[in-house]
C-alpha positions in Angstrom: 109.1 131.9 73.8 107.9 129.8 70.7 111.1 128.7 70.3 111.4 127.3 73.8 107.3 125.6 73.7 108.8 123.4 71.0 111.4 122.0 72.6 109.3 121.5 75.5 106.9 119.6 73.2 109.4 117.6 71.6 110.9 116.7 74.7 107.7 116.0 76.4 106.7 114.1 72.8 109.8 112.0 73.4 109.1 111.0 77.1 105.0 110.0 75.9 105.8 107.3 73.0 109.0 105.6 74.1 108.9 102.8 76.6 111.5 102.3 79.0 114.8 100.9 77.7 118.4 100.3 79.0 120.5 103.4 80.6 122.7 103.7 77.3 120.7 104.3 74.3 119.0 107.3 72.2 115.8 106.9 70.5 114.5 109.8 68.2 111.2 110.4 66.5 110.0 112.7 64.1 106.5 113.4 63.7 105.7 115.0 60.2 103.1 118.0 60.1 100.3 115.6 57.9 100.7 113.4 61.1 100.6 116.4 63.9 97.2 117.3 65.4 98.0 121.0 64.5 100.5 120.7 61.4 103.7 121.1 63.7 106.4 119.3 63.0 107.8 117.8 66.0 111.4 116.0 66.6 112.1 114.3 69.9 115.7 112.7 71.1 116.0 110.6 74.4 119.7 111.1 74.9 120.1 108.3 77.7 123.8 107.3 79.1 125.6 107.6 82.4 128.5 109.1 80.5 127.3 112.4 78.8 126.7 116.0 80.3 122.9 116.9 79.2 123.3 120.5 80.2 120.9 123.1 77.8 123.5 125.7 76.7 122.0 128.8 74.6 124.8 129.7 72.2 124.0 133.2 70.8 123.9 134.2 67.2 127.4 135.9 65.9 129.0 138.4 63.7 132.6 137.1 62.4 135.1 139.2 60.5 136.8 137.8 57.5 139.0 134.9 57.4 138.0 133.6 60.7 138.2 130.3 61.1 135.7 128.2 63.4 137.4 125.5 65.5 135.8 122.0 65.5 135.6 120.5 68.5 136.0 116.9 70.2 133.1 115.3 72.3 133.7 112.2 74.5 130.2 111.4 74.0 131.3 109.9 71.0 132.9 106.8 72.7 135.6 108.0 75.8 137.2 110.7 77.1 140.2 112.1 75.7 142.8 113.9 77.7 145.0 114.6 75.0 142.2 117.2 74.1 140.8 118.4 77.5 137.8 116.5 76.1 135.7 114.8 79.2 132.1 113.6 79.8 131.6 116.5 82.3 131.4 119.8 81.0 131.3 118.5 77.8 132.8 120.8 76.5 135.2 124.2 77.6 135.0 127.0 74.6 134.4 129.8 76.3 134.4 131.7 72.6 131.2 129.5 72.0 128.6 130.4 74.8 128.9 131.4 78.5 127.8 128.4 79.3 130.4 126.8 77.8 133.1 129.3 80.4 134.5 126.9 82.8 137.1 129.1 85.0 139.9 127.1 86.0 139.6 123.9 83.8 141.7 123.9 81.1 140.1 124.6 77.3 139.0 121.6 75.2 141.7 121.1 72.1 140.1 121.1 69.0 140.3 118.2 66.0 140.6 120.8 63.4 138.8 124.1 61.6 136.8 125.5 59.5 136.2 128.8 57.1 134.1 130.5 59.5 130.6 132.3 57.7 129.8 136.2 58.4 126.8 135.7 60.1 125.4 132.4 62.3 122.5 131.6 64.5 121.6 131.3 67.7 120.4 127.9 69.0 120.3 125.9 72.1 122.7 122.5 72.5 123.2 119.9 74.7 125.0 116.8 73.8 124.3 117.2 70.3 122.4 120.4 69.1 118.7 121.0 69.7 117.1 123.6 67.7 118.0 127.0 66.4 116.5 130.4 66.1 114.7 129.8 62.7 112.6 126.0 64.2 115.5 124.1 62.7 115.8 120.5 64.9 118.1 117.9 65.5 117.7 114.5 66.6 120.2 111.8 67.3 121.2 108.0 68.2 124.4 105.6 67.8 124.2 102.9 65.5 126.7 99.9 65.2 128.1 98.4 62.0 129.7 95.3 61.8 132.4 97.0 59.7 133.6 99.2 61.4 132.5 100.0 64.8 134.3 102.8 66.3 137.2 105.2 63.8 139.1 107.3 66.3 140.4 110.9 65.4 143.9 111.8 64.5 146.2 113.4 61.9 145.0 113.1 58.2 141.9 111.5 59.4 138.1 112.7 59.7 137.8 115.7 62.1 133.8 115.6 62.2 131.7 113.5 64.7 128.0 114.1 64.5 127.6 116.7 67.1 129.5 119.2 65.4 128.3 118.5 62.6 124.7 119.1 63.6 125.8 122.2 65.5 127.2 123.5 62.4 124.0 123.2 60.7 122.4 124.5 63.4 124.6 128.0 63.4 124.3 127.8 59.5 121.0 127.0 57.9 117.0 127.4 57.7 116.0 124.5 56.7 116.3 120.7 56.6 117.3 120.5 53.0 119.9 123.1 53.4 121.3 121.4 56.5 121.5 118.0 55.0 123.3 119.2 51.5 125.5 121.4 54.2 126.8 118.5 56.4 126.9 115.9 53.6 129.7 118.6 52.0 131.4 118.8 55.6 132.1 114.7 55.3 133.0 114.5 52.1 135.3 117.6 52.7 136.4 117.0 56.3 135.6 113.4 57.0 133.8 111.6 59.8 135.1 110.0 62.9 133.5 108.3 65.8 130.6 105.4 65.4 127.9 105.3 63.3 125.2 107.6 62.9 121.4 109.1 63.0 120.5 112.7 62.7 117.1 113.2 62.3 116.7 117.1 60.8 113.6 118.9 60.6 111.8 122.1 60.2 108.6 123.5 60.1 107.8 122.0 57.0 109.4 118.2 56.7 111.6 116.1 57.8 114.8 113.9 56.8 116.9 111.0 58.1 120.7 111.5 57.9 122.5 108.2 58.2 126.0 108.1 58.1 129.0 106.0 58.4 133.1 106.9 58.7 135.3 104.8 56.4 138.0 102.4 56.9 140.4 105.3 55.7 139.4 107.6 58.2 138.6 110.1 54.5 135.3 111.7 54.1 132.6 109.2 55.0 129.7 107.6 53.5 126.2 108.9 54.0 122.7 109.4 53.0 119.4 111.1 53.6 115.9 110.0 53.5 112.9 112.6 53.5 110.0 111.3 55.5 106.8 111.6 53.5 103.8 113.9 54.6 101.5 112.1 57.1 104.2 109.7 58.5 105.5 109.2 61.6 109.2 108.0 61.8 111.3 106.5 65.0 115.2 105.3 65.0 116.7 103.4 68.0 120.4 102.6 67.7 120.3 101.6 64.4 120.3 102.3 60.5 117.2 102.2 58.8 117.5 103.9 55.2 117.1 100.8 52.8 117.3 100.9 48.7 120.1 103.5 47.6 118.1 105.3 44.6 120.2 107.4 42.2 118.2 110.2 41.0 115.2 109.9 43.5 113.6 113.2 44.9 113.5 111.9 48.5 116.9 111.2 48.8 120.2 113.3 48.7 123.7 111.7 48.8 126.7 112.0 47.4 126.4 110.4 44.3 129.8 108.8 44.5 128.5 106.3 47.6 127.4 103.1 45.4 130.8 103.3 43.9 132.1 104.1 47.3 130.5 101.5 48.7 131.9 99.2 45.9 135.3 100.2 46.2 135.5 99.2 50.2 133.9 95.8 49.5 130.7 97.0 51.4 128.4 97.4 48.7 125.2 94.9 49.1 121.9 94.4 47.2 118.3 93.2 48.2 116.1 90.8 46.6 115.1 93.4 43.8 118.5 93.9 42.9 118.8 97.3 44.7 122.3 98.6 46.5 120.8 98.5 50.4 122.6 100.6 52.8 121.4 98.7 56.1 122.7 95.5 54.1 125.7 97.5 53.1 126.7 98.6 56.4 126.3 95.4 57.9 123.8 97.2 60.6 123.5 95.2 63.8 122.1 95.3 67.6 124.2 96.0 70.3 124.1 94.2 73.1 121.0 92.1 72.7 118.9 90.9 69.3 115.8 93.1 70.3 118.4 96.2 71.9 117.0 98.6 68.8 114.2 96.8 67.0 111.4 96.5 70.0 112.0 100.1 70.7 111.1 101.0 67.0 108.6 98.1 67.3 106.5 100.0 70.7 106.8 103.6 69.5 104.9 102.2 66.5 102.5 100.1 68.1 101.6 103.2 70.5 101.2 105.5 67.6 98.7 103.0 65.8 97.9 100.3 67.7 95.2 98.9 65.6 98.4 98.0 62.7 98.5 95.3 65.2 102.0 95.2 64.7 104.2 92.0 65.2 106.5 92.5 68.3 108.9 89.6 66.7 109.9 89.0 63.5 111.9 86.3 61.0 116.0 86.4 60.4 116.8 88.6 57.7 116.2 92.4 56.9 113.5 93.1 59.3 110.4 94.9 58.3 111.6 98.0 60.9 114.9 98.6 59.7 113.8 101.8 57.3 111.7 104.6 57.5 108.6 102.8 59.6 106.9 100.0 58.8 105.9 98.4 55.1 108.2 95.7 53.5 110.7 97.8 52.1 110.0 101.0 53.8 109.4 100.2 57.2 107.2 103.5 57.4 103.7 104.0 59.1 
């Protein structure tokens, strides 16, 4: 029952502080537990698209023997459909090993990318397009962003075999807590590599929260990524696109792998801000799809409806915009 009044919150959260936008984009919040009324911490996700299957599925916590190995799966949420996997919009998803409500008699099982060393023991938790929550108040949130390098990497042989909803599921059937889940999916990319677009996962549990950010390469090997914990009191919102900002070696609120600046150097990405700091927005070349204001007045109205007396500009100057990292400050963006 607790498990399913927080989703109902977040959800509910979600539908409150987010204005209306086009069909196809996801918004996600997190509130911290300084910023809650009661010291909850909350994540929301508005997973909106005309292509996507937002069915809850409860997948329920395991026993695995030795040496079993944990398929990773396709989803066509990522950017199409793929019939060479059985991987379609609608069921998402056909692993009847995973969940009952994953059992689709008659339609042929979806293909997996690759596998994993499965672990003795994992969780239960409830998914949709991309995982929800699990049986210990860990929470995912999720939304698409676009880099100018490199806008979609598709699967294939000797190429990344992670997209971000198995990767958060993995977490999900995995860890306790936000700190574990980010140092657990950061090894999965570096170890198994990313495909798909460019991506948010906002990770949380019942005592803070983090913004996973992360990018496949040009190779189609590992990935670049990074994490950002939100401070204590803060509220943070994403909208389609990266927001993490100055790459700090050795800070305590970040984790990443501490080969990305050279990384980043290496595929001619690497780029600095005015204080001389790597920046990963600048870095990946972040843009808005589809219109100049598609991600940025989202982020904009969540914060002006969480604090309204910031008074907070709905327009702003070319350049880095003050939005684009954790909130709203010059550099940070936080609120």
């Amino acid at each position: 029952m607790k498990l399913k009044k927080k989703v109902l919150v977040s959800l509910l959260l979600g539908a409150l502080c987010l204005a209306p936008v086009g069909a196809q984009a996801c918004t996600t919040t997190i509130v911290t537990k300084g910023a809650s009324a009661d010291g909850s911490v909350f994540v929301s996700h508005s997973n909106d698209s005309f292509d996507s299957d937002p069915n809850i599925v409860y997948v329920p916590a395991r026993d695995h023997e030795a040496g079993a190995m944990r398929p990773v799966y396709p989803a066509a949420i990522a950017w199409d459909e793929m019939p060479d996997y059985a991987c379609y919009a609608n069921p998402r998803l056909v692993a009847p090993e995973r969940a009952a409500g994953y059992d689709y008699p008659g339609r042929e099982k979806t293909k997996p990318l690759g596998e994993i060393p499965e672990v003795a023991h994992t969780y239960a938790y409830i998914d949709s397009d991309y995982g929800v929550m699990n049986e210990h108040g860990l929470m995912l949130g999720e939304c698409t962003n676009n880099s100018a390098h490199l806008e979609y990497s598709e699967p294939g042989e000797g190429r990344g075999i992670f997209y971000a909803s198995e990767l958060g599921r993995v977490a999900l059937e995995r860890c306790r807590t936000a700190r574990e889940a980010i140092n657990l999916m950061g090894e999965m990319i570096d170890e198994h590599g990313l495909w798909g677009t460019g991506e948010t996962l906002l990770v949380a549990d019942k005592d803070e929260g983090w913004v996973l950010e992360m990018q496949p390469t040009p190779s189609g090997k590992g990935g670049f990524w990074i994490a950002q914990k939100v401070p204590d009191g803060e509220f943070f919102v994403a909208a389609n696109q990266f927001r993490i900002r100055a790459i700090k070696p050795g800070a305590k609120d970040q984790i990443f792998n501490p080969n990305l600046p050279e990384k980043l150097k290496e595929a001619g990405w690497a780029a600095y801000d005015k204080e001389g700091n790597m920046d990963w927005v600048l870095s990946m070349q972040a843009v808005e799809d589809f219109h100049p204001y598609f991600a940025l007045r989202r982020v904009w109205r969540a914060l002006s409806l969480v604090a309204p007396s910031a008074n907070l500009p709905a327009f702003h100057s070319p350049g880095p915009s003050p939005y684009c990292a954790g909130g709203y400050e010059p550099s940070s963006g936080r609120l």
